[in-house]
N, C-alpha and C positions, 0 to 999 in steps of 0.2 A: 595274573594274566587272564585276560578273557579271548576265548577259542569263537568265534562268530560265524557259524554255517550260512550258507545261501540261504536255507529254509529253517524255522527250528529257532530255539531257543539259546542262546549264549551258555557255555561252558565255562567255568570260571576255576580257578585253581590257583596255588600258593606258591613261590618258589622260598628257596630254605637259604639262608649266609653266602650261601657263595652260588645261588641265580641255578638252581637246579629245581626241574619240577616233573612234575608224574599226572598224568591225566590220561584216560581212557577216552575214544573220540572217535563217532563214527566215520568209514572212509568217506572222502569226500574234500571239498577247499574248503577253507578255512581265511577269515581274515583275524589275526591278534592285535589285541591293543595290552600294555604295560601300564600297569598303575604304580606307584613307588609310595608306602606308607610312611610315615612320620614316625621317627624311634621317638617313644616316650621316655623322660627323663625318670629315676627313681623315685616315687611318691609324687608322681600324677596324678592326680584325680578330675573325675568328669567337674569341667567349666572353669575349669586351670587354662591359662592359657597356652594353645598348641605352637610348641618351637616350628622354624621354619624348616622344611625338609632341605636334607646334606646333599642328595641328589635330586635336579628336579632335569625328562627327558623332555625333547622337544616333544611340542603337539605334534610330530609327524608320528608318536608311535602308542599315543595317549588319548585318542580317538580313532573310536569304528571310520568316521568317510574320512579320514584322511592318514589312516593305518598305511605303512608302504610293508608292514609286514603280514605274511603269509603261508600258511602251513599248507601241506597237501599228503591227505593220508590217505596210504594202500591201504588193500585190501588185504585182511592176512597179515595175521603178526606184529611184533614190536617193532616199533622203528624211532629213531631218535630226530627231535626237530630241534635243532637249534638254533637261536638266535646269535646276534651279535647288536648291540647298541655301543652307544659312545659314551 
């Protein structure tokens, strides 16, 4: 997932098997975009060719200008943002 401030530099983080992730993010709006990576098969190696991805999301959440998702973090403390995709 990448975290996109108004000003600043993109934030970028991992999420884990079952779409959970942990990022630190100063307050402020936020636009997200989702990347979805390609499971490598066992005994992959670079300039094998790459299987087709099992999930692929619309471009509505796979690009910065046409992200419909958005985070907004307080000031102060943990807080959980969560998505939902299809």
């Amino acid at each position: 997932m990448m975290f996109f401030p108004a000003r600043g530099r993109a934030i970028a983080t991992a999420t884990d098997a079952a779409g959970d992730y942990s990022v630190v993010l100063a307050p402020g709006e936020y636009k997200v975009t989702v990347n979805i990576g390609v499971k490598l098969p066992a005994g992959w190696k670079e300039g094998d060719p790459v299987p087709p991805q099992e999930v692929v999301l619309p471009t509505e959440y796979t690009t910065r200008i046409k992200t419909s998702l958005k985070a907004t973090v307080a000031v102060g403390g943990e807080q959980a943002i969560d998505f939902v995709l299809p």
